[in-house]
N, C-alpha and C positions, 0 to 999 in steps of 0.2 A: 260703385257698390262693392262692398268686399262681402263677399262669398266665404264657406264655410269648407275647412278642410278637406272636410268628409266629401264631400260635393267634387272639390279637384282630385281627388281617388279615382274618379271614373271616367270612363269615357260614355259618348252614345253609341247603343246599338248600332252594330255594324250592319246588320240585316234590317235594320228599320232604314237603316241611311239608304242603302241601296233601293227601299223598298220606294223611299219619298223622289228617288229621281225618279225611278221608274213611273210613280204619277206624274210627275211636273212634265216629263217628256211625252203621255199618253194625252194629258194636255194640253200638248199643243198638235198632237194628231200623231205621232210616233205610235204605230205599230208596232211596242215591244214586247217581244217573248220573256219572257218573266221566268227565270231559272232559281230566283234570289229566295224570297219565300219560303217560307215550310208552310202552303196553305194548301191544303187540299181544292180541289178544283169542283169536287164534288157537292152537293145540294146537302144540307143537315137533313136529316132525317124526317121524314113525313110525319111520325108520330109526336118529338119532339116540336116539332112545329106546330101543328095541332093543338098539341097541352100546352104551350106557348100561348098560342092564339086564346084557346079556353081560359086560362089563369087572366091575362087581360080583360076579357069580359067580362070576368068574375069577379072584376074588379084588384084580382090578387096582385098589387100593387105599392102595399106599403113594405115597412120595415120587416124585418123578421128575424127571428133570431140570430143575434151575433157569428155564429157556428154554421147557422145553415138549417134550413127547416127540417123536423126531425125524419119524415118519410126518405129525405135520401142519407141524411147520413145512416140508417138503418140500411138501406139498400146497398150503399156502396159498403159498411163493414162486412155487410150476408153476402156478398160478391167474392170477397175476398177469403170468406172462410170458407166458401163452398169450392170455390177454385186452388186456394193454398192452404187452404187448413190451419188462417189466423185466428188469433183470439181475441182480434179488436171487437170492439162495441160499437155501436155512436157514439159513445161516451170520449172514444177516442180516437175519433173523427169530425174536421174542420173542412169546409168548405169554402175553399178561397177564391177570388177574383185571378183567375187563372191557378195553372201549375206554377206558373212566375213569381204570382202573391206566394203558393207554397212552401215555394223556395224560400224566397227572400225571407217572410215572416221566419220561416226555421235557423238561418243563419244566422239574423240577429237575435235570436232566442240562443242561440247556443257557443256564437264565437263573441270574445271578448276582443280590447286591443291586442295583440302579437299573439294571439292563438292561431294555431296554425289549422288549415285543413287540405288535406293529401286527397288530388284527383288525378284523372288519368288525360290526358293531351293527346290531341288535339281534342278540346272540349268546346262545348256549347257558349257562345259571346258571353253570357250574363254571369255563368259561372266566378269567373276571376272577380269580375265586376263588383258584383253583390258579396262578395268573400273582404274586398278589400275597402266597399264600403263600411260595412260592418267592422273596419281596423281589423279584421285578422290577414294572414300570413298567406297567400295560396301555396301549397307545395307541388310543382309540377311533375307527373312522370309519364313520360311519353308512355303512347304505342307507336307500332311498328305497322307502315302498310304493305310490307312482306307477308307480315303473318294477321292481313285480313284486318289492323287494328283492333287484333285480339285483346282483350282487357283480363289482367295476371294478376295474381295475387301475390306474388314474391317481390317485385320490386314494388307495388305499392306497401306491401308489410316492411321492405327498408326503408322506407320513408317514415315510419314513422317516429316520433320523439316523446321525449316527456311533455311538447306543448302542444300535443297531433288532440285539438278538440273532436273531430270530424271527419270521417271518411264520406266524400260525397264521390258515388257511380252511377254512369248513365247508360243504361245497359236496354237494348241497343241507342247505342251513341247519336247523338248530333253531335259534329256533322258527318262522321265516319263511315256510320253504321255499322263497327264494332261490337261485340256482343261479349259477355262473361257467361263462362260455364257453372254450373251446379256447384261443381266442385270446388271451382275456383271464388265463388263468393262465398261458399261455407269456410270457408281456412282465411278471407279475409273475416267474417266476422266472430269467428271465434276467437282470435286474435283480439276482435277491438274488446269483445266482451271480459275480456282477462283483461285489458290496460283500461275499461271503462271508458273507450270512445264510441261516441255515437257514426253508426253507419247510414247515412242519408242517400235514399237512392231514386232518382228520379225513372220514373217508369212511362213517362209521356209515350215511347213507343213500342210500349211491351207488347201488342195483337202486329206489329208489323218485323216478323222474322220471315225467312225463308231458305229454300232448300232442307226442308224437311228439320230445322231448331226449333224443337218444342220451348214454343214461351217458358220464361221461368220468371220468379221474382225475390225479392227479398224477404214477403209475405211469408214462405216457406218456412224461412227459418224464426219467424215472431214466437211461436206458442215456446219453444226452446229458449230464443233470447230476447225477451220483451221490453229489458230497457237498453238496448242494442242497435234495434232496427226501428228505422221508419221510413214514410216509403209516401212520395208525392206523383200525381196522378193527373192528367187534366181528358178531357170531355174532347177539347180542341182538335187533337189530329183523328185521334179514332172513331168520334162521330161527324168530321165534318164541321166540329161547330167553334172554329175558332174568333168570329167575333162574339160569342155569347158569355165567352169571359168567363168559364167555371171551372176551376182544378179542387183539388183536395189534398191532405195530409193524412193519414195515418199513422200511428206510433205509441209511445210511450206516452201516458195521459199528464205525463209531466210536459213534457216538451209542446204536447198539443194544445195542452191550456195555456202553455207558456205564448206560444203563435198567435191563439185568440185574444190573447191581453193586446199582443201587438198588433192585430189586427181590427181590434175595438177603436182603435184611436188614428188609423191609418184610413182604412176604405168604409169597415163594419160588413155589415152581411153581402154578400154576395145578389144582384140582382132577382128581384123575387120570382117572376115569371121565368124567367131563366132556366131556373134552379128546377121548374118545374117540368121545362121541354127537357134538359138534362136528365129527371129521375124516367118519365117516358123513355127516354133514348135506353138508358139501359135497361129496363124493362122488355122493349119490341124493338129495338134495330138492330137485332142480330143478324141479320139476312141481308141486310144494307152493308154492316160491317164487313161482313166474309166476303161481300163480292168487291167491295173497295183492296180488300187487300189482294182478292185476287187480280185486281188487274195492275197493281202498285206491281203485282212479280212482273208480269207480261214490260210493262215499262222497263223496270230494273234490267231485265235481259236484252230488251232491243238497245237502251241508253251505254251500258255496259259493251257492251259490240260493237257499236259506232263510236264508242271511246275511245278505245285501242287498237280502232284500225286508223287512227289518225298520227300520222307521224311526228314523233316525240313527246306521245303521251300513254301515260302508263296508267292504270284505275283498276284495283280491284274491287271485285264483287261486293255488296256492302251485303251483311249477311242478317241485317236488321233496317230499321228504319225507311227514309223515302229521298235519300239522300249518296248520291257518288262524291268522294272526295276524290280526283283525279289528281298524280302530280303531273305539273308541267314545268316543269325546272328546268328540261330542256329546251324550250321554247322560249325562254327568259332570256335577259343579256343584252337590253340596250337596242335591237332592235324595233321594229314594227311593233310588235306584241308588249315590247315594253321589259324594263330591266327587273319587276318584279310583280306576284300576283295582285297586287294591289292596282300599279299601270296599267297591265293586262285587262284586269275586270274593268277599271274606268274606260278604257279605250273601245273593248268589244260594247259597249253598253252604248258609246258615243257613235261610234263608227257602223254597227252592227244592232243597236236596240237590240240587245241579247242580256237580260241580269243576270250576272251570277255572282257569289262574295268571295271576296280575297281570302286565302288563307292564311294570311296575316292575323284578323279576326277572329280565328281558333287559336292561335298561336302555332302555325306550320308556314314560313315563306317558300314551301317548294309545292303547293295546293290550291285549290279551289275547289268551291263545294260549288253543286248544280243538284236543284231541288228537282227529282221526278214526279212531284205531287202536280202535274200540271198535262191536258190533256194529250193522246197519241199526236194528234196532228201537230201542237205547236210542240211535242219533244223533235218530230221531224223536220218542220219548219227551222227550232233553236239550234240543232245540229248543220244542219246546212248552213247556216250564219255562222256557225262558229269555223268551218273548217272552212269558205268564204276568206276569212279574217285571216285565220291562220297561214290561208296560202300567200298571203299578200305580203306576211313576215319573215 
């Protein structure tokens, strides 16, 4: 069979790879601590469940509109104006089969072949992925875990060119948990807005900040630059409700119809029932959400501390997200541990039933990501195994 260009572009998820040993091994009776994931551990929301449940009986079951049925995209625009002061509608608002569909759908809407689009590294797997599907260009610029994988807007503004379609930021980062200041996304986008690039910014973990960073978004700046900014969302980590499959787009009513074309002929509407525990969830799980994030911090601190008392590993504080990126570069070299994060993660996963992904997979071989979305006892349990391993190296 010969296969289509576009297809050898990419690779598979690196976090699904890990994710499918981690069952094949639980399978066969493997005890493993599951560090790999970005899944919350926690239950979706009671209300959500409920309307869920209701909608099924109710037989709400078939098709529905291509976009998404109109009570949420109504909800999710008056979410966003009451919080950032946008000026979307429904009208410019799409409900997609995850944050991932929102992605994706956006990139092929807006990068051509060798169009380039400028993001910030270590970045989330799909990123490159879905960029180089689409034939455009990724343009890499690191951060630095000196400075917390702060996300700047100077070196991504020299990145760009006459071919720069797309600025895409992921503010707070997977897998970093790097985060961009006010200041510093308003001087990236008024830049794009003067060369007419679109600022794509994924928001999947914008309720998950800490140490006192007031959430921001890209949102902020819409009513000012409206065909500038847009701005992709998913249901998945902040409620809890990652297999119910529902992200969104927001943006420029070009771009957004532009995604629904591409997504009429790809999935079409987003699961119906779904859609409906999702408009409940933001409706009444506010109180669910606050206490999930309050105990994401309480993790963050104890994970963070048994990180760096581990000899030759170094991890700062991730100042967003659910997510440490530690390096361990000193621990590399052909030893036990293995000569690179990639050995490393296969070997603790073999020897230790501990998942965690290579930082290969972001694009950093001095890294590894370790998900804290996962209960207090197994972060102590996964810790124990790993520093176990480590001594053995």
């Amino acid at each position: 069979m010969q296969l289509s260009r576009r297809v050898a572009r990419i690779r598979e998820s690196a976090t699904l790879r890990v994710a499918r040993r981690a069952l094949e091994l639980r399978a066969q009776g493997v005890q493993v601590v599951d560090f790999g994931a970005g899944e919350p551990d926690f239950a979706s929301p009671r209300v959500a469940v409920e309307a869920a449940r209701q909608a099924l009986a109710d037989g709400f079951t078939k098709y529905t509109a291509n976009n998404g049925i109109p009570e949420l995209r109504r909800a999710l625009a008056e979410r966003y104006r009451r919080d950032f002061g946008s000026p979307w509608t429904a009208a410019e608002t799409l409900v997609t089969v995850g944050g991932k569909g929102g992605l994706f759908e956006s990139t092929l809407a807006l990068v051509d072949d060798g169009s380039e689009v400028v993001l910030h590294t270590p970045a989330w797997v799909s990123f490159v992925e879905q960029i180089r599907f689409a034939g455009g260009v990724p343009v890499e610029v690191p951060t630095d875990g000196a400075d917390a994988f702060a996300i700047r807007a100077e070196p991504i503004l020299a990145a760009l060119t006459d071919r720069t379609r797309a600025v895409l930021l992921n503010s707070p980062c997977n897998p970093t948990g790097g985060v961009i200041r006010p200041e510093e996304r308003r001087a990236i986008v008024e830049e794009c807005a003067r060369r007419g690039i679109v600022v794509l910014s994924d928001e999947t973990y914008e309720r998950f900040v800490y140490d006192g960073f007031a959430p921001g978004s890209v949102a902020e700046l819409a009513a000012e630059f409206p065909d500038t900014v847009a701005l992709v969302g998913s249901f998945s980590k902040t409620y809890a409700m990652t297999g119910w499959r529902i992200g969104y787009l927001l943006g420029p009513r070009e771009l957004v119809d532009a995604a629904a074309r591409i997504q009429s002929h790809s999935t079409s509407n987003a699961t119906s029932f779904a859609m409906k525990g999702a408009l409940a969830a933001l409706d009444g799980a506010e109180t669910e959400v606050r206490a999930m994030i309050c105990e994401y911090a309480w993790r963050r601190r104890y994970l963070i501390d048994r990180l760096n008392a581990i000899p030759g590993i170094r991890c700062a504080a991730p100042r967003g997200a659910f997510y440490a990126f530690p390096e361990i570069s000193a621990r590399l070299g052909g030893n036990g541990a293995g000569a690179t994060p990639t050995e490393l993660a296969e070997r603790l996963l073999e020897q230790e039933a501990v998942a965690i992904v290579a930082g290969e997979a972001f694009g950093s071989d001095r890294h590894v990501r370790i998900s804290f979305a996962c209960s207090r006892a197994d972060l102590a349990e996964g810790l124990d195994r790993i520093e176990r391993f480590l001594a053995r190296s």
